[in-house]
CHARMM-style PDB file with segment names, atoms N, HN, CA, C and O in Angstrom:
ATOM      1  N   UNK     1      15.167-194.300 -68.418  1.00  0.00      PROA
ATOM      2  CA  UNK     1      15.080-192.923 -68.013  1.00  0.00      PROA
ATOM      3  C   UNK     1      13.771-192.345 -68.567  1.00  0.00      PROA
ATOM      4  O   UNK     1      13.457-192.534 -69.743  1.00  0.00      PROA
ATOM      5  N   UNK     2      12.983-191.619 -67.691  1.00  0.00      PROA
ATOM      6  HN  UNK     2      13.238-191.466 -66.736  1.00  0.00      PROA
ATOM      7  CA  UNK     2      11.742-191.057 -67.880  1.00  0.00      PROA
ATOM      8  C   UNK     2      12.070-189.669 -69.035  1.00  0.00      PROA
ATOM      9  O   UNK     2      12.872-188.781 -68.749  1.00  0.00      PROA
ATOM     10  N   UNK     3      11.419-189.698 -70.127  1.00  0.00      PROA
ATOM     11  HN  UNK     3      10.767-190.420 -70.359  1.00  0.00      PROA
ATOM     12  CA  UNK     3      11.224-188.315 -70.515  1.00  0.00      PROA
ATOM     13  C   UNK     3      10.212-187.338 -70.756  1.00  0.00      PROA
ATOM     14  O   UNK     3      10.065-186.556 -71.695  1.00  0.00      PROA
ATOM     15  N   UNK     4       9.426-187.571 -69.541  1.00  0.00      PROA
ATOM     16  HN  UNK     4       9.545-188.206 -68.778  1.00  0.00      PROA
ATOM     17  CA  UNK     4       8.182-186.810 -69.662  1.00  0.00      PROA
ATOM     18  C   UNK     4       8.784-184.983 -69.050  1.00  0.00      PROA
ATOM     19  O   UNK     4       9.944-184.807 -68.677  1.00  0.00      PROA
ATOM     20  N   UNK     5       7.929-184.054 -69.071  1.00  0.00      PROA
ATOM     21  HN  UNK     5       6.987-184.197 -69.374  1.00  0.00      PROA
ATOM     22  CA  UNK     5       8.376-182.865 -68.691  1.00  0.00      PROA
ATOM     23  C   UNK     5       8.762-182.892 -67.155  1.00  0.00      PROA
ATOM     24  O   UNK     5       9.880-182.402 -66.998  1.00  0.00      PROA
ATOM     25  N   UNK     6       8.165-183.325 -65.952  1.00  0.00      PROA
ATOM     26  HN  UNK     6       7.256-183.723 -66.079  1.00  0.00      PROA
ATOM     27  CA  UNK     6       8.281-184.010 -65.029  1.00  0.00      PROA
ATOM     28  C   UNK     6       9.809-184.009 -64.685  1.00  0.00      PROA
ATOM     29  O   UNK     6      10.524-183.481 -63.834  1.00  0.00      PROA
ATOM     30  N   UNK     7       9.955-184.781 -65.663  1.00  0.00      PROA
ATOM     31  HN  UNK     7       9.374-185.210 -66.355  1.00  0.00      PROA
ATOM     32  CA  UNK     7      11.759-185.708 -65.084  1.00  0.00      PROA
ATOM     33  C   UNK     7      12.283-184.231 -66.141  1.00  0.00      PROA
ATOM     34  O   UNK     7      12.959-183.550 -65.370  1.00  0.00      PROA
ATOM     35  N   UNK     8      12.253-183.776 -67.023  1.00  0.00      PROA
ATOM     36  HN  UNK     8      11.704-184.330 -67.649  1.00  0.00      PROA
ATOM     37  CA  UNK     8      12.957-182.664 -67.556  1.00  0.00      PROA
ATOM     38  C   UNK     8      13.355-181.977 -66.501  1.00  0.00      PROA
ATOM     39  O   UNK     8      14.494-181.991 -66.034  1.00  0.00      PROA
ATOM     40  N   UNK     9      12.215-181.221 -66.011  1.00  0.00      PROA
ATOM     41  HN  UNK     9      11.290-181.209 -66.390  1.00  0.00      PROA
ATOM     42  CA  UNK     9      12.081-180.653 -65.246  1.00  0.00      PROA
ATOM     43  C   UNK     9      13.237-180.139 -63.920  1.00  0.00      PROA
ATOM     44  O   UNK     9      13.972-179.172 -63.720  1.00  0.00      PROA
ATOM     45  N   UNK    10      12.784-181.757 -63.018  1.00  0.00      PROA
ATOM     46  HN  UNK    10      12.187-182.542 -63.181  1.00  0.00      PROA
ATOM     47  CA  UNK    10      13.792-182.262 -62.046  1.00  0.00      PROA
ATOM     48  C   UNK    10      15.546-182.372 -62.717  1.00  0.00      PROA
ATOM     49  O   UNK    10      16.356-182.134 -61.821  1.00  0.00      PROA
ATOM     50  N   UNK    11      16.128-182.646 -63.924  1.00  0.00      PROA
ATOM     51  HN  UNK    11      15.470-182.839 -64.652  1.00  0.00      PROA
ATOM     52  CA  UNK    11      16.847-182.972 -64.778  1.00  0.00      PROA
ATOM     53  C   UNK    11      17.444-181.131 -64.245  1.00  0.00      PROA
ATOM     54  O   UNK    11      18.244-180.935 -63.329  1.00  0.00      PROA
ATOM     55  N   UNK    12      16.829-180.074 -65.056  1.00  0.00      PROA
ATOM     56  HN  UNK    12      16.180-180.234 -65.800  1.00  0.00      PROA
ATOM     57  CA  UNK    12      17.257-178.882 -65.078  1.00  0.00      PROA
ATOM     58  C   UNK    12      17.555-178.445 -63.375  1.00  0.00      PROA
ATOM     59  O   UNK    12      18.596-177.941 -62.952  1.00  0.00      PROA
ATOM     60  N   UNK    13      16.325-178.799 -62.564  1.00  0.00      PROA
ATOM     61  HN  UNK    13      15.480-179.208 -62.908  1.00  0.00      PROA
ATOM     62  CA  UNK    13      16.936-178.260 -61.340  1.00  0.00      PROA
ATOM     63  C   UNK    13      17.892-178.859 -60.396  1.00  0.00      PROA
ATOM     64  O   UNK    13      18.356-178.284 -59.412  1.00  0.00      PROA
ATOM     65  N   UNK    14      18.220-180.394 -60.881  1.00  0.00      PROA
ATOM     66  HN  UNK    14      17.843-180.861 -61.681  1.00  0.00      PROA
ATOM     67  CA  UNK    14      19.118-181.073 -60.375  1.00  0.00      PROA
ATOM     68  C   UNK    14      20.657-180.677 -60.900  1.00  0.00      PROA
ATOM     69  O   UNK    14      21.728-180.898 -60.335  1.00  0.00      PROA
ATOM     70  N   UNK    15      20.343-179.887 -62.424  1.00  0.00      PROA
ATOM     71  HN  UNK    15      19.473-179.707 -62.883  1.00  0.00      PROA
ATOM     72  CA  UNK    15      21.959-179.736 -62.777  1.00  0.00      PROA
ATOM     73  C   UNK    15      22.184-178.267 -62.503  1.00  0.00      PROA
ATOM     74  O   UNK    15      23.343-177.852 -62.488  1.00  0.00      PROA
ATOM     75  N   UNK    16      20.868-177.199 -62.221  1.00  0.00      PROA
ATOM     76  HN  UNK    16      19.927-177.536 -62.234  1.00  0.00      PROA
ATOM     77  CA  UNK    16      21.149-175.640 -62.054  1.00  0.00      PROA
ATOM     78  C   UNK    16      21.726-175.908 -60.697  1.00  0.00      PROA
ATOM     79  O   UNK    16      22.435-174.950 -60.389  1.00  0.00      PROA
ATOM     80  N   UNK    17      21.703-177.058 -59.522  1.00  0.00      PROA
ATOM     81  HN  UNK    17      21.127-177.836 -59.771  1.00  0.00      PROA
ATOM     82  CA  UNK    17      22.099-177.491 -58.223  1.00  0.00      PROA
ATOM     83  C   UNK    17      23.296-177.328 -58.390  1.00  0.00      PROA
ATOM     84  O   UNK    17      24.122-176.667 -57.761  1.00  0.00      PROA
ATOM     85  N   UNK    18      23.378-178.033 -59.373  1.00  0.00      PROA
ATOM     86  HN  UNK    18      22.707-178.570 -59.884  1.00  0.00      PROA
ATOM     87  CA  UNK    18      25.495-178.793 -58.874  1.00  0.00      PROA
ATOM     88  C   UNK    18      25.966-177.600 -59.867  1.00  0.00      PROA
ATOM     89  O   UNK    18      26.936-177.073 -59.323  1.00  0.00      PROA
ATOM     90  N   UNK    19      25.712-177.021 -60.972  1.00  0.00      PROA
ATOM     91  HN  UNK    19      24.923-177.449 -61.414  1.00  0.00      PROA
ATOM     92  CA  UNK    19      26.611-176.238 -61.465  1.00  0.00      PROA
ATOM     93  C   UNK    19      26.659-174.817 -61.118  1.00  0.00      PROA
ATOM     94  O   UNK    19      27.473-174.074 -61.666  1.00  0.00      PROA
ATOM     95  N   UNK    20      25.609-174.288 -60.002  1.00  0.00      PROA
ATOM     96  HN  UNK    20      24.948-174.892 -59.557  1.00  0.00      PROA
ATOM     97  CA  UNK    20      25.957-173.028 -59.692  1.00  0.00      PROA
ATOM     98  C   UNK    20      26.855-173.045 -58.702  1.00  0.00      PROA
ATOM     99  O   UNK    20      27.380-174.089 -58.315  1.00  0.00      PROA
ATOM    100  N   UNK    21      27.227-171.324 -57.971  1.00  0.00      PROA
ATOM    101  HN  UNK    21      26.801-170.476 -58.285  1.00  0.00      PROA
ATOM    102  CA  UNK    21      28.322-171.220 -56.778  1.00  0.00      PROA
ATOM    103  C   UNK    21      27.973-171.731 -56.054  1.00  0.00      PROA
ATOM    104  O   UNK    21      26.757-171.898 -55.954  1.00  0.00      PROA
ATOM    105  N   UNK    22      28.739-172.189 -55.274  1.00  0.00      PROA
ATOM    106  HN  UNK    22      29.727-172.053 -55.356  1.00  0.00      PROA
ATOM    107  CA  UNK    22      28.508-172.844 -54.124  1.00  0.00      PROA
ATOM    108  C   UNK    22      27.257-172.140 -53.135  1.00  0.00      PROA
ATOM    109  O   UNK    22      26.471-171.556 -53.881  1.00  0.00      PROA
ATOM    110  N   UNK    23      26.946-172.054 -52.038  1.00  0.00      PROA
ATOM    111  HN  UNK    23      27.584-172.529 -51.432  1.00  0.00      PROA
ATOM    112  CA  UNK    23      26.131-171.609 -51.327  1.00  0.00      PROA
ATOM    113  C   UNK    23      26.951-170.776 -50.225  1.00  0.00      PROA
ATOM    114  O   UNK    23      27.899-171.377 -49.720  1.00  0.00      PROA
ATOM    115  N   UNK    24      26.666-169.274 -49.727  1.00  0.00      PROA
ATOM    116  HN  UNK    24      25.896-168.785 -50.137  1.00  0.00      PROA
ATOM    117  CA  UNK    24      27.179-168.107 -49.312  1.00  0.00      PROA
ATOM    118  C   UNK    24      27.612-168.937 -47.800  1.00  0.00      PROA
ATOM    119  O   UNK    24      27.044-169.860 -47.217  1.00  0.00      PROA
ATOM    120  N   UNK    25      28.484-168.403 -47.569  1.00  0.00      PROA
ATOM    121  HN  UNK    25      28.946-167.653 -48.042  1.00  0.00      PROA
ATOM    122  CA  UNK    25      29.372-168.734 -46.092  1.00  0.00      PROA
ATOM    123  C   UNK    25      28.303-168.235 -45.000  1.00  0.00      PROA
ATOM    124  O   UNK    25      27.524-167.287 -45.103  1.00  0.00      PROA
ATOM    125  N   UNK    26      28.437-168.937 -44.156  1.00  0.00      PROA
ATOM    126  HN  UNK    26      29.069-169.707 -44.073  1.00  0.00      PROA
ATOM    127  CA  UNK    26      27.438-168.196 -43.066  1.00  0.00      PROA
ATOM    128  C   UNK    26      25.813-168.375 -42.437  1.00  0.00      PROA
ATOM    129  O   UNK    26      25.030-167.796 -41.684  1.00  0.00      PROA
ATOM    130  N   UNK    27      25.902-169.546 -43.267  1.00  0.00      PROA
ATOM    131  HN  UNK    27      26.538-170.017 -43.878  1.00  0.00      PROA
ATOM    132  CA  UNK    27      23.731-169.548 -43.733  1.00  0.00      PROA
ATOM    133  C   UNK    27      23.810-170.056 -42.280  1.00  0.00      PROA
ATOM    134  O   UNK    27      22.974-169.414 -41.645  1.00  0.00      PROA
ATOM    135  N   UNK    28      24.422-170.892 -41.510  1.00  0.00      PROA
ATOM    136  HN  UNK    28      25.102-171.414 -42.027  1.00  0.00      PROA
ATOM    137  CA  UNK    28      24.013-171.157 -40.179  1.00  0.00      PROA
ATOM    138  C   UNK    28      24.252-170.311 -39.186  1.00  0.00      PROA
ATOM    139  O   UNK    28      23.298-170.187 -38.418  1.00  0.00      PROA
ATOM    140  N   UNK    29      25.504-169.481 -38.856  1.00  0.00      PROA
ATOM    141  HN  UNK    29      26.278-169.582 -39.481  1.00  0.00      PROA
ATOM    142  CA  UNK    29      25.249-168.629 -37.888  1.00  0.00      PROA
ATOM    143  C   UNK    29      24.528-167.003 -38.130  1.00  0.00      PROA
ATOM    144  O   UNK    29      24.596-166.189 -37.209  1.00  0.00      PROA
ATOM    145  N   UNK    30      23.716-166.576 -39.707  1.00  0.00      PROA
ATOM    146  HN  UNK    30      23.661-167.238 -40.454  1.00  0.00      PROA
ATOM    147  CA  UNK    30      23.280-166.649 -39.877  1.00  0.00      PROA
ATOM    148  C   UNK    30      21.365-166.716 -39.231  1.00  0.00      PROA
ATOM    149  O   UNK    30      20.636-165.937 -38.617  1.00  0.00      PROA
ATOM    150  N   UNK    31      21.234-167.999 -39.771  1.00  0.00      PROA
ATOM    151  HN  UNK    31      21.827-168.631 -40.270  1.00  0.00      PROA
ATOM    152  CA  UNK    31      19.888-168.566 -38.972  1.00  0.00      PROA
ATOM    153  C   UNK    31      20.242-168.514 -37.456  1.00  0.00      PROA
ATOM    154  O   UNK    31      19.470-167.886 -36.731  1.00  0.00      PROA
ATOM    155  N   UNK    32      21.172-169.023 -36.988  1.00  0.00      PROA
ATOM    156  HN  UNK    32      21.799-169.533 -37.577  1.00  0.00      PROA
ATOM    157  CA  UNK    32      20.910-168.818 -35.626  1.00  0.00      PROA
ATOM    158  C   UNK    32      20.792-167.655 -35.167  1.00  0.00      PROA
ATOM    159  O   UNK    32      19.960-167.622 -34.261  1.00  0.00      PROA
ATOM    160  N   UNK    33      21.403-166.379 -35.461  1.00  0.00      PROA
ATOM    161  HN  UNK    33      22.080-166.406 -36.197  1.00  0.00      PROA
ATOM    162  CA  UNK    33      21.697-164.834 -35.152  1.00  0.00      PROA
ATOM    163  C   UNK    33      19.930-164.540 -35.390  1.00  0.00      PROA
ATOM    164  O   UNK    33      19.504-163.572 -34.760  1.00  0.00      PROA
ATOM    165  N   UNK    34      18.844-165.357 -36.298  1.00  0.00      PROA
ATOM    166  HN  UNK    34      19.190-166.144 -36.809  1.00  0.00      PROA
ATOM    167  CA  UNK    34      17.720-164.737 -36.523  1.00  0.00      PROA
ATOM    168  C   UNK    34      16.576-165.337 -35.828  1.00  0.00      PROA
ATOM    169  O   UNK    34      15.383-165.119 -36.037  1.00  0.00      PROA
ATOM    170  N   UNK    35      17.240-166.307 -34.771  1.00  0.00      PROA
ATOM    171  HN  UNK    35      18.210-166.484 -34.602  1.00  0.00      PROA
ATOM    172  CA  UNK    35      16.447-166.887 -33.857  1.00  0.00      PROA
ATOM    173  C   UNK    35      15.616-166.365 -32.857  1.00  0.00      PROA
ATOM    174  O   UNK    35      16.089-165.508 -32.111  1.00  0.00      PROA
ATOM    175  N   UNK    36      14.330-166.776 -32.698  1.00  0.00      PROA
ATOM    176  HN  UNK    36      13.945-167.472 -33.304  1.00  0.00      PROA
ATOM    177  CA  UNK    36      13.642-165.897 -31.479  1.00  0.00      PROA
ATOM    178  C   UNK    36      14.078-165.393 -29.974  1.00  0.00      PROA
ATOM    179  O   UNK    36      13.806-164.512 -29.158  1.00  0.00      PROA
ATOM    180  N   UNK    37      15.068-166.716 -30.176  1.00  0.00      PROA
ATOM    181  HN  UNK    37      15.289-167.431 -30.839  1.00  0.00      PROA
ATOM    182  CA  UNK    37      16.246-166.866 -28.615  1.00  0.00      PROA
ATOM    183  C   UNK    37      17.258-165.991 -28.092  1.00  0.00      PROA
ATOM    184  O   UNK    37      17.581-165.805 -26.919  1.00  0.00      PROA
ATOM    185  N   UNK    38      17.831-165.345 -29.440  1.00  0.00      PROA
ATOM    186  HN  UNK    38      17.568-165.497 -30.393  1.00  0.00      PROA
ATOM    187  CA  UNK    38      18.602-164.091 -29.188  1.00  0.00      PROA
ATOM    188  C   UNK    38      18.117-163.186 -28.420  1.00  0.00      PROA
ATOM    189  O   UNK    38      17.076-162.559 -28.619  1.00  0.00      PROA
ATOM    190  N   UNK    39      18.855-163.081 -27.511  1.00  0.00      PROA
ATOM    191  HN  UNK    39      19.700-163.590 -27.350  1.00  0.00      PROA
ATOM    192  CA  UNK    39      19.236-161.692 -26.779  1.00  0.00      PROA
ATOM    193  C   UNK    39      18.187-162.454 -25.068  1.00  0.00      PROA
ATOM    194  O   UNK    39      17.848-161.800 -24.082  1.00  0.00      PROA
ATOM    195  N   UNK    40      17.950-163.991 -25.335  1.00  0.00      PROA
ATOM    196  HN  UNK    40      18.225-164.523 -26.136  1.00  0.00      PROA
ATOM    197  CA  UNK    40      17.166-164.514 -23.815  1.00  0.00      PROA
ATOM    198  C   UNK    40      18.423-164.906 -23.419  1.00  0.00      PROA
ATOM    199  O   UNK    40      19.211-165.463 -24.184  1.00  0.00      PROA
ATOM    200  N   UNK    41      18.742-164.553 -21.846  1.00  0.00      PROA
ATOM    201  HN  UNK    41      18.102-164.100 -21.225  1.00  0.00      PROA
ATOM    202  CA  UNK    41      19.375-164.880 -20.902  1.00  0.00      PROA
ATOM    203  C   UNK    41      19.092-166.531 -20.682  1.00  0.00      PROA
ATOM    204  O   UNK    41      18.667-166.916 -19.593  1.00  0.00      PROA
ATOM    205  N   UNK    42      19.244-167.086 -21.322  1.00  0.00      PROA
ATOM    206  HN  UNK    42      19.590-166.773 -22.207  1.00  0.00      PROA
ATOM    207  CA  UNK    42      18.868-168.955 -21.166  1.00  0.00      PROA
ATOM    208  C   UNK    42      20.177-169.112 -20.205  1.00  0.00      PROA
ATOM    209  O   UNK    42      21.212-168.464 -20.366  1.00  0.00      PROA
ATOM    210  N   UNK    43      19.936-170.201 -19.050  1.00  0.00      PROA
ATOM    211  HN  UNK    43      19.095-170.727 -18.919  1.00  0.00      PROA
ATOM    212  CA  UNK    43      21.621-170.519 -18.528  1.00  0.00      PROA
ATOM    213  C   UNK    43      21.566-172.469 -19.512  1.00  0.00      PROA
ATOM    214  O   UNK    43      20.555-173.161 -19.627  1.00  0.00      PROA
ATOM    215  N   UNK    44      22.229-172.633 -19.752  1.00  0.00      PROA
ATOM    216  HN  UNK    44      23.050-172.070 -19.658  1.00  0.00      PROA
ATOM    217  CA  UNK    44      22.171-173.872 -20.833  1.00  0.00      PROA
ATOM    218  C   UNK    44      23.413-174.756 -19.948  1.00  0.00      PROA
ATOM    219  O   UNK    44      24.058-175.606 -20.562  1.00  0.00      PROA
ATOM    220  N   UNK    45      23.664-174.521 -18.636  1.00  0.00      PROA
ATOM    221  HN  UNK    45      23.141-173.830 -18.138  1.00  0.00      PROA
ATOM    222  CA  UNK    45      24.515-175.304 -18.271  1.00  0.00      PROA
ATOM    223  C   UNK    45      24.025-176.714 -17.593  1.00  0.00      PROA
ATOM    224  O   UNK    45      22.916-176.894 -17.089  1.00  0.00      PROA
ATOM    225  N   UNK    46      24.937-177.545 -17.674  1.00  0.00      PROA
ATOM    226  HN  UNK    46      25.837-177.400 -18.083  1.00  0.00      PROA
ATOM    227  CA  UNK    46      24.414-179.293 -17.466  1.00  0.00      PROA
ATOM    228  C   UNK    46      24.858-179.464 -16.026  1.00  0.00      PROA
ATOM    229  O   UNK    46      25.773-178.728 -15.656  1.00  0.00      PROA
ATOM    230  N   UNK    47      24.297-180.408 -15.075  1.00  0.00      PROA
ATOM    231  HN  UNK    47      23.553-181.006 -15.375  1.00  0.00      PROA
ATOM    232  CA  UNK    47      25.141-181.268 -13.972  1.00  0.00      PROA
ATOM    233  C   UNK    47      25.634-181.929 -14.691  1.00  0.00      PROA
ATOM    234  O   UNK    47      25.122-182.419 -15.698  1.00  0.00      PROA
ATOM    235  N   UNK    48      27.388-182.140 -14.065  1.00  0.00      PROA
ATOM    236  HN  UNK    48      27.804-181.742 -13.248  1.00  0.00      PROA
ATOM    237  CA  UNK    48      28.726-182.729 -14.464  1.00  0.00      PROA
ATOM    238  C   UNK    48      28.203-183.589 -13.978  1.00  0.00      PROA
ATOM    239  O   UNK    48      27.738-183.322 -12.870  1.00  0.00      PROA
ATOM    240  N   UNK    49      27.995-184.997 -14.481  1.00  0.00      PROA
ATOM    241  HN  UNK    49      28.373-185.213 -15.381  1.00  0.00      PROA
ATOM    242  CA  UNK    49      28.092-186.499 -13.177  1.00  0.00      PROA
ATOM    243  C   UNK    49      29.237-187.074 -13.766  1.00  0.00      PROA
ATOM    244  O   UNK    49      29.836-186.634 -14.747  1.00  0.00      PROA
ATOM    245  N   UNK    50      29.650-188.629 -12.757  1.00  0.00      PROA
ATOM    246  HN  UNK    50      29.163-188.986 -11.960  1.00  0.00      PROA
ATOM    247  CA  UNK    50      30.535-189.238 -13.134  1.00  0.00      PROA
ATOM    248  C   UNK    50      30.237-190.374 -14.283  1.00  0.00      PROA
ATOM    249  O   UNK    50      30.954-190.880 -15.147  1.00  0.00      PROA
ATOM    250  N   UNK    51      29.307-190.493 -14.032  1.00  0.00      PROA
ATOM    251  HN  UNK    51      28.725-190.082 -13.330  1.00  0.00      PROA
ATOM    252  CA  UNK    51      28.456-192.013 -15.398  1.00  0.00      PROA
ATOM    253  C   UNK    51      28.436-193.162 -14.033  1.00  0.00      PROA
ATOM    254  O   UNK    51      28.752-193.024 -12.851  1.00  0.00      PROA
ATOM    255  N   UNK    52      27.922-194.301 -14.800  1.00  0.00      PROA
ATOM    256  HN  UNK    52      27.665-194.414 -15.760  1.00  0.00      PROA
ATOM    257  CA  UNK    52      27.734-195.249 -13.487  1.00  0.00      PROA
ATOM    258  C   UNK    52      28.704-196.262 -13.976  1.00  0.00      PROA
ATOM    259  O   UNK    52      29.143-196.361 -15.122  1.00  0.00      PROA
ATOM    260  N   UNK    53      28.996-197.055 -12.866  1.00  0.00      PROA
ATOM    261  HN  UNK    53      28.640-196.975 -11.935  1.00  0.00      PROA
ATOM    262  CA  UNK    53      30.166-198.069 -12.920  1.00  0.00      PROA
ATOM    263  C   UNK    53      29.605-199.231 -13.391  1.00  0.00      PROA
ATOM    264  O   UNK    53      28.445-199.484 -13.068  1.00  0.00      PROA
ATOM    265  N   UNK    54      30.199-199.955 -14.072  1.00  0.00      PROA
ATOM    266  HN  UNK    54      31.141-199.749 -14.334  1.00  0.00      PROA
ATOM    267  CA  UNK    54      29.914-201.348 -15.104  1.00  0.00      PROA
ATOM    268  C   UNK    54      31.051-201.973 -14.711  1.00  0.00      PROA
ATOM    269  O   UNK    54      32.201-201.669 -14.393  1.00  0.00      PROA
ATOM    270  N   UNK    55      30.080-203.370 -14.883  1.00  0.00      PROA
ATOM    271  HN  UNK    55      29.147-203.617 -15.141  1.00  0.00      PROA
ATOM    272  CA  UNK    55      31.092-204.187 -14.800  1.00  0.00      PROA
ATOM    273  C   UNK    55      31.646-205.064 -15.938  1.00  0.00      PROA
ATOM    274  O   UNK    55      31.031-206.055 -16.331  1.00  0.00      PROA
ATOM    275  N   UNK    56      32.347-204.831 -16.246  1.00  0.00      PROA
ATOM    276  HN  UNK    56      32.847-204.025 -15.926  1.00  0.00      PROA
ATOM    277  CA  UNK    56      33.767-205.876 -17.449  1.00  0.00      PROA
ATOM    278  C   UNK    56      33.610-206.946 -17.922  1.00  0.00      PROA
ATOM    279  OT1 UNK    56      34.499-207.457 -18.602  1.00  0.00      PROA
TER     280      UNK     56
END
């Protein structure tokens, strides 16, 4: 194990990681709600196909 300040360092922000609260509910819808895309009429719908037939 390295003990230069370096690995201290990483050491403190690897354990301030795991021992604080968890992270706030929401961070993704969230980011998406702050997307440039909001409020564009996009139509995002697909052609249904059937897939192609294979053979066994």
């Amino acid at each position: 194990m390295r003990e230069d300040s370096e690995a201290a360092r990483l050491r403190t922000e690897l354990r301030r990681s795991l021992i604080d609260e968890p992270p706030a509910r929401g961070g993704v819808l969230a980011a998406l709600r702050a997307s440039p895309l909001v409020g564009m009429d996009l139509d995002l719908t697909r052609e249904t196909i059937s897939g192609r037939a294979i053979d066994l």
